[in-house]
N, C-alpha and C positions, 0 to 999 in steps of 0.2 A: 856779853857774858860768854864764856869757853865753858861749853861742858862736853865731858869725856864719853864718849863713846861706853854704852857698857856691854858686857863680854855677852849678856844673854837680853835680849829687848822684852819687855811684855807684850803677853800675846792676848791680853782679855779682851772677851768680849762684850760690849754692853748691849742688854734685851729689851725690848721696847716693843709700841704697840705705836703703829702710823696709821690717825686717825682718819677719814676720808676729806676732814679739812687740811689736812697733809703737818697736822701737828704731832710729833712725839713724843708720846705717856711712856715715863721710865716704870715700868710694873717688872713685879717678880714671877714671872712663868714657873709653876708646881713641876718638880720634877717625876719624873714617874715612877719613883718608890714609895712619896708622899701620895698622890693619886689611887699609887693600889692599895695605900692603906685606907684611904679613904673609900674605894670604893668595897674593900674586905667585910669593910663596916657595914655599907649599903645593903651588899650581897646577906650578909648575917640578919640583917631586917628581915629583909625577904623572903628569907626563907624563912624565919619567925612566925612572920604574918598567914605564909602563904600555908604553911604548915599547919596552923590554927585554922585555916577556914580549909581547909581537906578535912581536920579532923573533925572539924565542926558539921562537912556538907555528911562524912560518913557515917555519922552518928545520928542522923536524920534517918536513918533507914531505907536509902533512895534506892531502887532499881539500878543494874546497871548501867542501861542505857544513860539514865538521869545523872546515877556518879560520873557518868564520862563526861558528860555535858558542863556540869557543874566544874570538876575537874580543870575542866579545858579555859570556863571562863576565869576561875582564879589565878591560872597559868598570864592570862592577857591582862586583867586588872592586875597586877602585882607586878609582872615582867615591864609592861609599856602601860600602861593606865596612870598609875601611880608615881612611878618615876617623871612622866611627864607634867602631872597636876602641881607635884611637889617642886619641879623647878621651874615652872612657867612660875608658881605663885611667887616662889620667894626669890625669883631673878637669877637664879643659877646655884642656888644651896640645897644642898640633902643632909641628911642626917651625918653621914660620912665624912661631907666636906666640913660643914658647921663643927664636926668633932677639931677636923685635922687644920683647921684654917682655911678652908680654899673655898671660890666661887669662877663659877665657869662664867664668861664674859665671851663677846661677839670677839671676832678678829680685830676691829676697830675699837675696839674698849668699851661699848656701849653693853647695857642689858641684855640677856636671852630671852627670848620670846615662845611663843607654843610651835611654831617650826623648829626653831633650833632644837625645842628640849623633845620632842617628836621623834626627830631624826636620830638624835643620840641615843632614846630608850630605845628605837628598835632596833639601830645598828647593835646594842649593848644585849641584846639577846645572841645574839651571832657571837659577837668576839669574848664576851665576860662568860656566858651561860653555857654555852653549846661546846666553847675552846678552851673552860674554866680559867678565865683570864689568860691564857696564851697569848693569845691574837692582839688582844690590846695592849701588852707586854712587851711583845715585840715591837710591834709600830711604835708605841711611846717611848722606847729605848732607841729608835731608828730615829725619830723623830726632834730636832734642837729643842722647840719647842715642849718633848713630851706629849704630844696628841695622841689619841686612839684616833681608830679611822671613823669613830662618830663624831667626832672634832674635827677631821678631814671633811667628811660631808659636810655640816653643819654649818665649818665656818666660825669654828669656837676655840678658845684655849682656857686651862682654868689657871687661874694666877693665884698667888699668895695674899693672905688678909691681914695677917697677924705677922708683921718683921721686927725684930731686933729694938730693943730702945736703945738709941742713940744717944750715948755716953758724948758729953761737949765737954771740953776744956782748953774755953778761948784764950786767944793769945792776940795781943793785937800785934800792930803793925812795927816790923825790928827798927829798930831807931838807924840804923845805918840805912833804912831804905827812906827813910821820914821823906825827904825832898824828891824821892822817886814816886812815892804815893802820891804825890800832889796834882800829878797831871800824867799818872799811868791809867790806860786804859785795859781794864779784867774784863768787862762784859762781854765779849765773845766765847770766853774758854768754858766748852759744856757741861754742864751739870754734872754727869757720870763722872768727868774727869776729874772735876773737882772733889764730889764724896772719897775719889780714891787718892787722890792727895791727903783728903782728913784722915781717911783710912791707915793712912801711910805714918802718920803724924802719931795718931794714938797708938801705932804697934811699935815707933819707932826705939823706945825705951827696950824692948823685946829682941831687935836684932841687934850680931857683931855688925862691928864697923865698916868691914868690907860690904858686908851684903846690905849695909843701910845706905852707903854712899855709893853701889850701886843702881837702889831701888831709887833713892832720889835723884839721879842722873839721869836715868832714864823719864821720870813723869816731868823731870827739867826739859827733857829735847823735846817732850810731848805736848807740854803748855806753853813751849815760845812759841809755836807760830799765831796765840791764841794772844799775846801781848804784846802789847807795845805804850812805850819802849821796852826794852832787852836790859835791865840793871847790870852793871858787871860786877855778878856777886857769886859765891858759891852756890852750888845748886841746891841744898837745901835750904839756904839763907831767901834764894829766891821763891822756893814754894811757900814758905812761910810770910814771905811779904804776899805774893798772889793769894795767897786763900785769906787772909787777914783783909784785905785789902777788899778782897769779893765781897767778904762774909761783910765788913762795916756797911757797905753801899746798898747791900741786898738788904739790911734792917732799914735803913734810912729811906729806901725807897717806900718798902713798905708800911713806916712808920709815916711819910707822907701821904701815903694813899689812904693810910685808918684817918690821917686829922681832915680829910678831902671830906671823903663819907661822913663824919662826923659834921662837917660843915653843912653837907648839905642834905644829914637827916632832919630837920625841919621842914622843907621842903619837898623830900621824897613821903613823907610820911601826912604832909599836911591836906586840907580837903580843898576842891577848889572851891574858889570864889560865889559864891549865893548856893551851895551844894549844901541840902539842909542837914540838919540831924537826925541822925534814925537810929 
């Protein structure tokens, strides 16, 4: 297959998360204008709360000394008490995020725990509180990922919940490749590359010609080294075979795998032998 060189290459990047078994999870990293609305939300609690129990301790009729006391403890319960209770329980959601979609998750993809969510509440007095969102502003804008630097300490990043429903409109396999699909191998070509193929597919009615047979030129030079054989076909005729070609194999596999389990839920579900009733 000859495909043409195009006049501008893509430059995207794809985000991921390398888990400590050295697998990579395609997650969406919250960028940092999602997060400070998220956390605007947070702040606006806060001071709800925190405001309600000042005016609550001041109508008590406490001595000075006692209002400062009081004062100072709802300052700690609200600031890092609470922030940390609220995301140890629920795995990395606050009020904030749960509005805006996001949960904070470990570097590895896993859970937060009461260290991570520790770290974050009190780093989160310094950079949100004291620099009214400054500090975490900027780091999260410096930052690819979008971290604050209690996400730096921590070891966290908060990713997306709620993405896009994906609109399908299959297409099989082009008849001109029929005897190419017979014995081409796609299982190599990654994931990411692939969605941006689909990606490519469903806006493709949206661009001129030039910049269509551009944009397929280019993910053509990008998914040869990921096939083989090489069809000698146009470049979009060839993406269209490759993701057709994926997309059939990646059902079938899977559709093996449900009649496997399905085989042998009898046996996974069954009790053993002289194992009584109860």
């Amino acid at each position: 297959m000859t495909v043409a060189a195009p006049e501008r290459r893509s430059t995207a990047t794809d985000e991921g998360v390398l888990t400590g078994e050295a697998v990579q999870l395609d997650v969406r990293p919250a960028g940092a204008v999602l997060r400070a609305a998220g956390a605007a939300i947070d702040v606006l609690a806060t001071l709800l709360v925190g405001g309600g129990l000042v005016w609550l301790a001041a109508s008590l009729s406490l001595d000075e000394a006692a209002f400062r006391a009081v004062s100072i403890a709802v300052l700690v319960v609200c600031l890092v008490v609470v922030p940390t209770t609220v995301e140890t329980a629920s795995r990395g959601r606050s009020l904030g995020k749960l509005a805006v979609g996001l949960r904070v998750v470990r570097d590895d993809g896993g859970s937060i725990g009461f260290r991570h969510a520790f770290i974050r509440a009190l780093t989160g007095v310094l950079e949100i509180y004291f620099t009214l969102g400054g500090l975490a502003l900027l780091v999260g804008f410096l930052n690819p990922s979008s971290k604050r630097l209690g996400d730096l300490l921590a070891g966290t990043h908060a990713q997306m919940e709620r993405v896009p429903k994906l609109e399908i409109d299959p297409f099989g396999v082009p008849a001109p490749l029929t005897a190419w699909a017979a014995t081409a191998d796609v299982g190599r070509l990654p994931a990411p590359l692939e969605r941006r193929i689909s990606a490519f597919f469903r806006n493709a009615a949206h661009l001129v010609p030039e910049r269509r047979a551009g944009f397929a030129a280019a993910l053509a030079q990008e998914a040869s080294p990921y096939v083989s054989p090489i069809p000698d076909a146009p470049a979009e005729l060839f993406l269209a075979g490759v993701i057709a070609l994926r997309r059939e194999r990646d059902a079938a596999a899977l559709e093996l795998e449900a009649a496997r389990m399905r085989s042998l839920e009898p046996v996974l579900t069954a009790r053993p032998n002289g194992f009584p009733e109860r």
